[in-house]
N, C-alpha and C positions, 0 to 999 in steps of 0.2 A: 469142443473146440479142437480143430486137429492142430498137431504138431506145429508143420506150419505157420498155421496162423497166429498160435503163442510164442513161437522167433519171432513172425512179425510186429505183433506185438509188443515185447519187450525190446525189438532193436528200435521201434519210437518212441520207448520210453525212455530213450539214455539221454537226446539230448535234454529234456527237461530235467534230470537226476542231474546231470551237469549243470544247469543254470543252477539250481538250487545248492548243490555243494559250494558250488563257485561264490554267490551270494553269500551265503553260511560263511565259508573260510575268510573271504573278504574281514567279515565282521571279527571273529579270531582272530586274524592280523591287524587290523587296530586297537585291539586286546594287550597286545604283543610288547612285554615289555625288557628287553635285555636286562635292565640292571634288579628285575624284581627277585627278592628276596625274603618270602616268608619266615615270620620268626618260629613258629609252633605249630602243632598241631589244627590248633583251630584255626589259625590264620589262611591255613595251607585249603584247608576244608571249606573256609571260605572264599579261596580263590577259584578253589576248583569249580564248586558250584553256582559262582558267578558267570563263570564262563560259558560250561556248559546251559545255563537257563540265556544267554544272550545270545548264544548260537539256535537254541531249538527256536526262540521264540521268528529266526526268519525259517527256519530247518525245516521243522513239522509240518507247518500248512503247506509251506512249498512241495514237499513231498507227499503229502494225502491229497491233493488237487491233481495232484500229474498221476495221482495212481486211486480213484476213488475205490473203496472197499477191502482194500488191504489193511492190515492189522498194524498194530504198533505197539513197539517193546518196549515199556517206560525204563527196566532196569539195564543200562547198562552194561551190568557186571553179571548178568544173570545166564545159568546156564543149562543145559540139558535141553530136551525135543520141544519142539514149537509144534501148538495145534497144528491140523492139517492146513493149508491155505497157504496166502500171501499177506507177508509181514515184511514190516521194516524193520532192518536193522540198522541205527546208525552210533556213530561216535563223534561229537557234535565235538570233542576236542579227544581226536587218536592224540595219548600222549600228551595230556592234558598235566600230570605231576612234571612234566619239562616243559612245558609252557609257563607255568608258573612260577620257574626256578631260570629264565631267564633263558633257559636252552632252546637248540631249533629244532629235534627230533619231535616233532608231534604234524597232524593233519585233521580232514574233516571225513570223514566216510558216511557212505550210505550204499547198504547192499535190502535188493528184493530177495528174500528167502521164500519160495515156493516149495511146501512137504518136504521142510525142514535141509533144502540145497538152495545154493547160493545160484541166482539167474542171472542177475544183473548188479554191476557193482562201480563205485566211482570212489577213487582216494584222492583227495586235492589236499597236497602243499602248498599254502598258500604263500609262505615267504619265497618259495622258488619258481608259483604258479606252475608246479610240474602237476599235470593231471593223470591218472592211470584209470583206464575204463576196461569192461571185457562184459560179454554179455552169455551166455552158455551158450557153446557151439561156433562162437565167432573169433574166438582170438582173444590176447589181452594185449594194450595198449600203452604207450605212454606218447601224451603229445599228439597221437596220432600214427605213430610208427610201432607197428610191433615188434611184440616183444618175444623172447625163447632163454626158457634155463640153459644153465650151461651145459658144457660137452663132457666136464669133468668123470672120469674114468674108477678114479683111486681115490678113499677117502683121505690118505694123507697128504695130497693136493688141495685139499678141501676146507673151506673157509664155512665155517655152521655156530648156529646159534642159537639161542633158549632166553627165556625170560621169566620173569614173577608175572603171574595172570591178574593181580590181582594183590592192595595188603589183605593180610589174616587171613591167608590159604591158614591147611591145616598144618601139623608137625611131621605128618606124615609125607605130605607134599614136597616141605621143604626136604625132609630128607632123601626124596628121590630125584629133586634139585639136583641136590649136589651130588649124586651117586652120578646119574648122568654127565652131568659137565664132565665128572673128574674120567669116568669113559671117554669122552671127545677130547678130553685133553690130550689124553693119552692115546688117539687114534687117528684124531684130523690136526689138519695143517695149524689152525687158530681156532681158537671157539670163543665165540662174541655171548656174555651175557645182559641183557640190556631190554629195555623197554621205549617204546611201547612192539606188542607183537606183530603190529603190521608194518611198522615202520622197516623190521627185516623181513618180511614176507615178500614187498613189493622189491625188493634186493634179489631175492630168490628168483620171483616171476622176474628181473631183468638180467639172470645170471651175474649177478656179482657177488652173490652168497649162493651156496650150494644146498645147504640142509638148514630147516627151521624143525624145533620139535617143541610142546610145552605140554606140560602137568596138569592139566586146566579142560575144560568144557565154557568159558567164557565167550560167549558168541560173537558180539562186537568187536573182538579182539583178531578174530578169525575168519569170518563169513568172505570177507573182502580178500584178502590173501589168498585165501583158499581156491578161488574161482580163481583169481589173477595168474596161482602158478600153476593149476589145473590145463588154462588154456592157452599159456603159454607153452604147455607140452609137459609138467611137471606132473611128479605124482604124489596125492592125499590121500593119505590113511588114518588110519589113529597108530598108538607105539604098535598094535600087532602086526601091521604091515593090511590092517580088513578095511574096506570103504569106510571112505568117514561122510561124516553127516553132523548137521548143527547137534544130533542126539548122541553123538560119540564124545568119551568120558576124557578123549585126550588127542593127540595130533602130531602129526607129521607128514613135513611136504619138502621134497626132496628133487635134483634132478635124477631123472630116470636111472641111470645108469651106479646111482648111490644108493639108492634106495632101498635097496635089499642091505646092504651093509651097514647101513646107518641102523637097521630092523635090530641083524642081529648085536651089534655094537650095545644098544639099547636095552634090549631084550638081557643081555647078560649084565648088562648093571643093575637090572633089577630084580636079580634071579634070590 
């Protein structure tokens, strides 16, 4: 199949990845409850997993009919290289532990991962009905209207942000958490820590956050952003400043012009 014809391809396949996100989120937002307040642990675990099983049950089929033969990721949280091919990546609740706490930072995603890069990808907010779409090689989206990282020159202008991938990363993780933060604190304008990952990601791809970076190979958390600020004009590496890829052990995506600084900023806090 030449080049071509696999753009063409995947740019037919968005609007269906869009009926089905849109569908899917729909169902999340009458999920959607301001005053909910888990008591515990198990409570919290059952919310979660209600949610996400009422979202996949319209998610999944809608997405394996509009893509037959592609693959599909049951864990979520799960991370490192995808066999060769076409797989779905979705998060049937981005931000799912703030859905269930009453808050509005969460969404629904669904990215096509083709030999382990992000093609084609769709993030719907459904309280805002903001859509963001981008497809490799076409741009990325919101509403309809593209998108571009910002112009931002100087880190200490600069608004960037990190997050937990993940509960029960390791100790090791956590500590390069906070080795990092406590570098951006100390070098950018503001540094937001906060979940979920995509929820700053798509801030990034619309220039209103500058640098996103995390500890993590967590793919659901990432695939979507990564295209979004890729072709928005953004640039994705892992912390070495190297191509990143679903199989890359960590991440960062930056406007261009930060980007090397953000590297060595990084690179010295975990020296």
């Amino acid at each position: 199949m030449s080049a071509r014809t696999v753009l063409s391809t995947d740019e037919a396949l968005l609007p269906e990845a869009v009926a089905a996100v849109r569908k899917a989120g729909a169902r999340l937002r009458e999920r959607f409850d301001i005053d909910s307040r888990p008591g515990d642990l198990d409570d919290i675990t059952a919310v979660l997993e209600a949610n996400d099983a009422a979202v996949l049950e319209l998610l999944r089929p809608a997405l394996e009919a509009a893509r037959p033969g592609a693959g599909w990721v049951e864990d979520e949280l799960a991370g490192g290289a995808l066999p060769d091919g076409e797989w779905w990546v979705t998060d049937p609740a981005e931000g799912n532990i703030n859905h269930g706490h009453g808050m509005t930072e969460w969404s629904v995603t669904a990215t096509l991962v083709r030999d382990n890069d992000p093609v084609v990808t769709v993030v719907y907010l459904p309280l805002t009905e903001d859509i963001y779409t981008a497809v490799r090689g076409q741009g990325a989206y919101l509403n309809g209207v593209r998108l571009h990282t910002s112009n931002k020159a100087r880190l200490n202008a600069a608004l960037v942000g990190t997050g937990q991938a993940k509960p029960g990363e390791t100790a090791e993780t956590f500590r390069q958490i906070g080795r990092t933060v406590t570098a951006m604190l100390e070098n950018a304008l503001v540094t937001r820590v906060s979940v979920p990952a995509t929820m700053q990601l798509i801030q990034v791809a619309a220039g209103r956050m500058d640098v996103f970076w995390q500890h993590s190979d967590v793919r659901s958390g990432l695939v979507a952003g990564a295209l979004l600020v890729a072709e928005a004009g953004g640039t994705v590496t892992d912390l070495a400043g190297n191509p990143w890829s679903a199989a890359s052990r960590d991440f960062l995506a930056a406007t261009p012009a930060l980007h090397a600084a953000a590297v060595e900023v990084l690179a010295e806090a975990l020296r």
